[in-house]
N, C-alpha and C positions, 0 to 999 in steps of 0.2 A: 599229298596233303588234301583233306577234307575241308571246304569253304562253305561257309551256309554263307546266304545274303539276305537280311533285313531293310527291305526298303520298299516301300511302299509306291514308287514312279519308275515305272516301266524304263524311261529313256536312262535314268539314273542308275539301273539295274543291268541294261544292257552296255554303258559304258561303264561298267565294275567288270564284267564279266570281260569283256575288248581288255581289258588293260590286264587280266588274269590272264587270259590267251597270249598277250604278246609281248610279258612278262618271266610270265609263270608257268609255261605249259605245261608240265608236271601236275599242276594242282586240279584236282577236280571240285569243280560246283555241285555239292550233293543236297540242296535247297535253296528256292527263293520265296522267301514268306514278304508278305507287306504288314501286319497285323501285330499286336502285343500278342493276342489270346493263341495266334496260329502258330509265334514264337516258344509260346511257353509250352503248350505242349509237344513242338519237336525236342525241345531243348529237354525236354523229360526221358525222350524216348529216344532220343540220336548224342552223339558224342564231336561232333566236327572241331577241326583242327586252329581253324582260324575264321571268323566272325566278320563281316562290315557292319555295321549297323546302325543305320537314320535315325536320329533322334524324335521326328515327329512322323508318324505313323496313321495306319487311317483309323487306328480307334483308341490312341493316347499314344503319349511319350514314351520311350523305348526303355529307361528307366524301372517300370512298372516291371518289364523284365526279370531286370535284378532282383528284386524283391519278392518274384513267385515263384523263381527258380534258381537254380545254383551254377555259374557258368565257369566252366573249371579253364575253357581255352583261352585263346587271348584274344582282344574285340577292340578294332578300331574301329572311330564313330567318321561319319562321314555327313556331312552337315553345309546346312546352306546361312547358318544361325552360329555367332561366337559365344553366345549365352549360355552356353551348357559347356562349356568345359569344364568347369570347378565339378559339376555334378558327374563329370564324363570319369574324372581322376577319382574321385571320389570314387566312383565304382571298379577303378581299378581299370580303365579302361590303358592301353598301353601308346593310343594315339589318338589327335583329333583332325579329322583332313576337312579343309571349307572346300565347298562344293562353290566351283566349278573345280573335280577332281583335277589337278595338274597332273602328267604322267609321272614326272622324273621324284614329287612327293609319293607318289601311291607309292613308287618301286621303291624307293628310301624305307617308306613307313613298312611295308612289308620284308623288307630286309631287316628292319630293326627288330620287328617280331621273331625274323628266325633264328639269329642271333642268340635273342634271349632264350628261343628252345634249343641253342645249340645246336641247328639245322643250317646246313650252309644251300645253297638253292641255286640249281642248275640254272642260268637264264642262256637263252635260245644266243648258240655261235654265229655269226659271221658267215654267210655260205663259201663253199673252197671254191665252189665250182665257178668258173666265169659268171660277171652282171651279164644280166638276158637283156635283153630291148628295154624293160621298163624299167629296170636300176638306171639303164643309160640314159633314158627320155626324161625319170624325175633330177638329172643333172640340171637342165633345163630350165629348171622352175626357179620362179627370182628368189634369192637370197634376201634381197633388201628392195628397198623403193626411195628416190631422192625427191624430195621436198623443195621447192624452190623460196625460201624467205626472204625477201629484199633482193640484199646483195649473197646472201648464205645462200648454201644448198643442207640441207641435214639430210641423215641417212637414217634411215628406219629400218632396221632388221627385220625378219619376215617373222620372227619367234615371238618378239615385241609387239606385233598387232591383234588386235582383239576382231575386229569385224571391218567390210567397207559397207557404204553406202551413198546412196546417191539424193540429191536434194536441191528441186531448181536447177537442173542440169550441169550439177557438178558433182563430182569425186571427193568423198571423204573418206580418210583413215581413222580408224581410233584405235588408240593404242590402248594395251592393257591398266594404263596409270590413268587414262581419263580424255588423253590429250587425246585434240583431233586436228588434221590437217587435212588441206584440200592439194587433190592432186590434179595433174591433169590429163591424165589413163581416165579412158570411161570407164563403165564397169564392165564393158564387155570385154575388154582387150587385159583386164586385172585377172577375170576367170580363167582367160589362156593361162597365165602369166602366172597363177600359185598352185600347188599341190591341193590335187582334187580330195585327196586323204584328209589333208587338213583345213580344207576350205569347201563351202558348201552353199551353191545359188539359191537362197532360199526361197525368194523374191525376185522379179527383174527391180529391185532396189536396193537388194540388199547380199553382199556374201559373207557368211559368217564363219567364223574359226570354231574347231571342236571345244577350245578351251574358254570360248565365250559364254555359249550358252548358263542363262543361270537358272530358268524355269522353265517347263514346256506344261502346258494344260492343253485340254480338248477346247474346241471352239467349233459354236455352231454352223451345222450345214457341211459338219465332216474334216473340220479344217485343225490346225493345231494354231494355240497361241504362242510365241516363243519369248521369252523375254533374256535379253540381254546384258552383260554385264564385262562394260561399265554401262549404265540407263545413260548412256545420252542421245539415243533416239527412242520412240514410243516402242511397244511388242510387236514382233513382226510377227502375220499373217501366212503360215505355211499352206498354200492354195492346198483344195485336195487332191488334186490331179499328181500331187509332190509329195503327201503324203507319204506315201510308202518308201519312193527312194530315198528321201530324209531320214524314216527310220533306216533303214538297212546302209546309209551312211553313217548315223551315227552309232551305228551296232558293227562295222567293218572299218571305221575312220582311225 
């Protein structure tokens, strides 16, 4: 199956493509455009299977699309914005995913596509062969973290956390719903302690999860700006010296 991707931020583009690979490994990426204008004319000349497509774009809304070309395959919109759904259905669009992409939606939503083409979709077996060393080393990695409240302890699963961070020389969690708790793991002894796949030192203040991420912009003197979601601390500052391994974590995370 043929996938064109419509998305104009690079990081946003390379986590579509991650979750294609290790989902979908059958399918091929046969474009990545950021543009209306550079859309419309593939979309003229090429026929692709199945669509992602960002609603805001670096030179209008993706909308504009529809209107200057005829898109016969099926296009799920991927969005950081819940204001365009009515306009998303409207064009017949067959999904709307909010950005920060979750994995277990992408896979649902593109299952639902194949479905409808009455395509059923090989996803990647289980290996036969014995776990190697690092199946057995990410056993390892915490499950959960407990919270001391009062007289409570709560338990915080590792899937439920959004990012840590530090502040005044303590340990905070924050969970995907908002909530934050202080722990009493520094941060350096939390970085042993979660999967490096899914977890990323961005900062000495900060480790964020793949599915936190809500923005990444350039920022001067080479650096990236990262903004986070849920906002309950400022954007964090990806030095430039991290630069690169930040991309290529969240392009293999």
């Amino acid at each position: 199956m043929k996938v064109l991707i419509i998305e104009d931020e690079i990081p946003a583009q390379q986590i579509l493509k991650r979750l294609i690979g290790k989902f979908f490994p059958d399918f091929t990426v046969s474009g990545t455009i950021d543009s209306v204008d550079e859309a419309v004319k593939y979309l003229r000349t090429h026929s692709p299977d199945l669509v992602f497509m960002d609603v805001e774009l670096s030179d209008g809304k993706c909308f504009e699309i529809f209107r200057q070309t005829d898109i016969s395959c099926p296009v799920i919109i991927t969005t950081a914005y819940a204001d365009y759904a009515l306009d998303a259905f409207k064009a017949k669009c067959i999904d709307y995913l909010m950005k920060p992409v979750e994995e277990e939606d992408f896979k649902k939503s593109v299952d639902r596509c194949l479905q409808l083409c009455g395509v059923t979709a090989a996803h990647p077996a289980a290996p036969k062969t014995a776990p190697s060393v690092t199946a057995y080393a990410r056993t390892a990695f915490k499950h959960h973290f407990t919270i001391k409240l009062g007289s409570q302890i709560l338990v915080i699963d590792v899937n439920d956390i959004a990012y840590f961070y530090s502040n005044d020389k303590s340990t905070w969690i924050v969970t995907r719903d908002g909530k934050q708790y202080m722990t009493d793991e520094s941060l350096v002894s939390v970085e042993s302690e979660v999967d490096p796949a899914r977890f990323y030192k961005i900062s000495r203040k900060c480790i964020v999860g793949i599915s936190s991420i809500y923005t990444i912009s350039k920022y001067f003197n080479s650096r990236l700006k990262v903004t986070l979601s849920p906002k309950n601390i400022e954007p964090v500052i990806v030095p430039r010296d991290r630069v690169q391994s930040f991309m290529e974590w969240l392009e293999g995370a």
